[in-house]
N, C-alpha and C positions, 0 to 999 in steps of 0.2 A: 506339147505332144508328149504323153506317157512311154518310155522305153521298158521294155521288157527283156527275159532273158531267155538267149533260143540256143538248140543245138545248134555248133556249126563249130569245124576244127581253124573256122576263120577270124582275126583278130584275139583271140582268147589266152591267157596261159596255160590254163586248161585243154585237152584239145575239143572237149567236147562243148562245151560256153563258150557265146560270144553275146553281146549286144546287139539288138536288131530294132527298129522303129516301129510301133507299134501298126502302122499303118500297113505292110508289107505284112502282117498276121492273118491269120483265119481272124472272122468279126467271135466267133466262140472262145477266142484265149485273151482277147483285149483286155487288158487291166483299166481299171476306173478308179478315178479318184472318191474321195467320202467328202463333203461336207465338215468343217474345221466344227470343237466340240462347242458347243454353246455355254455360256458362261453361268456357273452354277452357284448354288448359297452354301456358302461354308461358315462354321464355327471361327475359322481361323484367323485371330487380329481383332481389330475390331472395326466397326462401321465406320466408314469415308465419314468425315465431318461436317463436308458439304451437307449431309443431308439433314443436319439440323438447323444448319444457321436459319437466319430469319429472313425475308424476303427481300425487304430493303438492302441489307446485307449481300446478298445474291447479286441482286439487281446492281450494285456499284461494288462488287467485289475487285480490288485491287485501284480505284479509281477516286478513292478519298483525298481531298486537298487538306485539312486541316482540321483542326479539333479547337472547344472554345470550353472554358471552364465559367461556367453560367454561376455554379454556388459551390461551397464546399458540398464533394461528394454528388455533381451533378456535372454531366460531361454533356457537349453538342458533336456529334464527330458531323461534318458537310461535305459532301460531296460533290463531283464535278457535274454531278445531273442538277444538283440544288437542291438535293436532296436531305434531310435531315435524321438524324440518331442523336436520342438521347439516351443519355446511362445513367441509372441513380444507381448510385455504390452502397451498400450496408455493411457496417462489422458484423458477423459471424464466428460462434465457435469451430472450433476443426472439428470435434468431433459433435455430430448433427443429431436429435432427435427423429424419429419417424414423423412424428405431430410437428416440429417445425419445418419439417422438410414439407409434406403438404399445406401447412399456412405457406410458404413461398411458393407454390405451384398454384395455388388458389388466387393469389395477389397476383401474379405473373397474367394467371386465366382472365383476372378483371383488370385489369389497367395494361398489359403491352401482348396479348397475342398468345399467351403462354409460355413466351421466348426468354429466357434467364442464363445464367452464365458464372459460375465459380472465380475468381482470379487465381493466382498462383500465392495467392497471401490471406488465402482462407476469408474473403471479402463475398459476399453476392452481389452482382450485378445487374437490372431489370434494364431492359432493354424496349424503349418506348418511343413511337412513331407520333404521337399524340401529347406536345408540351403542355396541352392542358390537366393530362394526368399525373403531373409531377408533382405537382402537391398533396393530392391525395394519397396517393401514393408514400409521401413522406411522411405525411399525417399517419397513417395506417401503420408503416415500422415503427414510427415512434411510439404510438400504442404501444406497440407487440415487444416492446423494447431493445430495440436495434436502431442502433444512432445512424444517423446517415454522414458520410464524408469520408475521409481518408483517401484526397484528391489534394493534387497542390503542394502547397509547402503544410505539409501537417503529416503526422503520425502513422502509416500503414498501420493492420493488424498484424499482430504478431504470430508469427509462425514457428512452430514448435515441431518435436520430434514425438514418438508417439508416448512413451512416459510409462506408467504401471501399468494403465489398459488394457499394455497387448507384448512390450519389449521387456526381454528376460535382463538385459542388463541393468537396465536404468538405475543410477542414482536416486536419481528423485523425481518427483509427479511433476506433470506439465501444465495441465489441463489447469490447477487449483491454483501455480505460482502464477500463470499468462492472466489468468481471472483478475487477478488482484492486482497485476502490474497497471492493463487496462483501463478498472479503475478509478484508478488515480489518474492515469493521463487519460484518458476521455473525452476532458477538454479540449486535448491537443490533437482528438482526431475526429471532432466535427468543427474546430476553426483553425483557419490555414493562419497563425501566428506563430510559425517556427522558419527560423533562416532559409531551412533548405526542406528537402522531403526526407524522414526519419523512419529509419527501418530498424525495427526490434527480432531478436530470432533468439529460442530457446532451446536446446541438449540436455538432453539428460544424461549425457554422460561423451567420457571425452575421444568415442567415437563418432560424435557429430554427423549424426546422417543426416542430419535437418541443414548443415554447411551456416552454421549460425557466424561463423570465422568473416562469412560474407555480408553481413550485415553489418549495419552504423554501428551497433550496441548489441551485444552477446550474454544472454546470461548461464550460464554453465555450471550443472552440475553436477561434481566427480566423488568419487570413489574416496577413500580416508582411511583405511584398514585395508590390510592384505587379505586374501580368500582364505576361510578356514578350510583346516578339512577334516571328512568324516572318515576315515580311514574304515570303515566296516560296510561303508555302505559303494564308496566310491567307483569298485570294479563292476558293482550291479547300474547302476544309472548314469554311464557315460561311456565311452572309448578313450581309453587312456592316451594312446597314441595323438586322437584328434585333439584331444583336452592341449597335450603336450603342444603339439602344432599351433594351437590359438593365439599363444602368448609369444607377442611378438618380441619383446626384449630376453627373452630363454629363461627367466627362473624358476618356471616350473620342471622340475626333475621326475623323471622313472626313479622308484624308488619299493622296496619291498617293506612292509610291516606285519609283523605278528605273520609272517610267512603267506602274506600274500598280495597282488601286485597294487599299487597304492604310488603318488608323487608327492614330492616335496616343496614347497617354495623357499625359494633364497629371498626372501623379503627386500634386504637392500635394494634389489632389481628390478623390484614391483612398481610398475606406474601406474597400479591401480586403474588399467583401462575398462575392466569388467569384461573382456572378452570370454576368458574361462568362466566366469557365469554362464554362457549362452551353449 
């Protein structure tokens, strides 16, 4: 029952409000309730996840007994229905062409559903209800050349940070040293002949956003010279103050030249993070 608010110098602090039951009203001052808002589309976030996965997927969500490693780079996950998912794994570069982004959307179209999947180690994953499609399927990336594996005791892809492409500080390119690392092992990540499972991760510099510190093997790399400076240009293309603020060991100083404002490095101090680049 809806309460509303009536003259009366009775219960109130007020003397003229009190509380009355809407029932004891004229049917003309009744208050009505609205309808709660209905749930609307926004920009904001991104899409439930739920609404991509695959059907199989759905259908035994949270409900899988066990996974079986069929081949390098070929996963069975089974389920408690007895249900089956396969996964064929492919190495991939990090950063994707438009044209091989649709040859995987194409492949995905004709062999599992359209259904595919990134890993967190720059891998593609196809996602296949149909064990007879798994060889053509392999047949086809190998074509297209993309090895299949990196399951098991063997090699992950190598995960890198983003390198000259796009990051103002970087050391050095990512994309041309991880190319070449690859490779050379190769080998080792279309056949599971390594003790344990080997994870490679690259930085291009030794603020490690890519968390390479966390992988098996790290390759890193840093800075070797202190930042020059232009002293003429320096007050027009930065905020001194923030510049100042970057450097986390303090040898970048306020400092004046040729009477105007400009900083100085104490070199000794420099760890060469590349921060004041950015």
């Amino acid at each position: 029952m809806v309460s509303v608010w009536s003259r009366s110098p009775k219960w109130s602090r007020h003397p003229e409000i009190t509380r009355t039951s809407s029932s004891k009203l004229p049917q003309e001052v009744t208050m009505s309730t609205t309808a709660p808002a209905q749930p609307r589309l926004t920009d904001i976030g991104p899409p439930s996840y739920d609404k991509f996965l695959p059907p199989i997927v759905k259908k035994n969500y949270g409900q899988w007994k066990y996974h079986e490693n069929l081949a390098p780079g070929v996963l069975c996950h089974v389920a408690e229905s007895g249900d089956r998912l396969y996964t064929v794994r492919a190495a991939t570069p990090r950063l994707t062409s438009i044209q091989t982004i649709r040859r995987f959307a194409a492949l995905a179209d004709k062999y599992c559903g359209g259904y595919l999947r990134f890993t967190s180690r720059n891998n593609i994953e196809f996602l296949l209800t149909d064990k007879a499609n798994i060889e053509p399927l392999k047949k086809e990336l190998a074509e297209a050349g993309f090895p299949v594996g990196g399951t098991n005791n063997s090699i992950s892809n190598i995960v890198h940070t983003q390198g000259w492409v796009h990051c103002h500080s970087a050391a050095t390119d990512a994309s041309g040293i991880v190319k070449s690392v690859m490779d050379a092992l190769c080998d080792h990540f279309t056949h599971e002949d390594l003790p344990a499972k080997l994870r490679i991760a690259l930085a291009c510099c030794l603020n490690m956003c890519g968390a390479v510190h966390c992988s098996d093997i790290a390759i890193l790399g840093i800075h070797r010279r202190p930042p020059q400076i232009k002293h003429d240009i320096l007050p027009r293309v930065c905020e001194i103050p923030t510049l100042i603020s970057s450097c986390p060991t303090g040898p970048i100083r306020p400092k004046t030249v040729d009477g105007k404002n400009s900083v100085e490095v104490i070199e000794e101090q420099c760890v060469y993070c590349g921060n004041c680049y950015t």
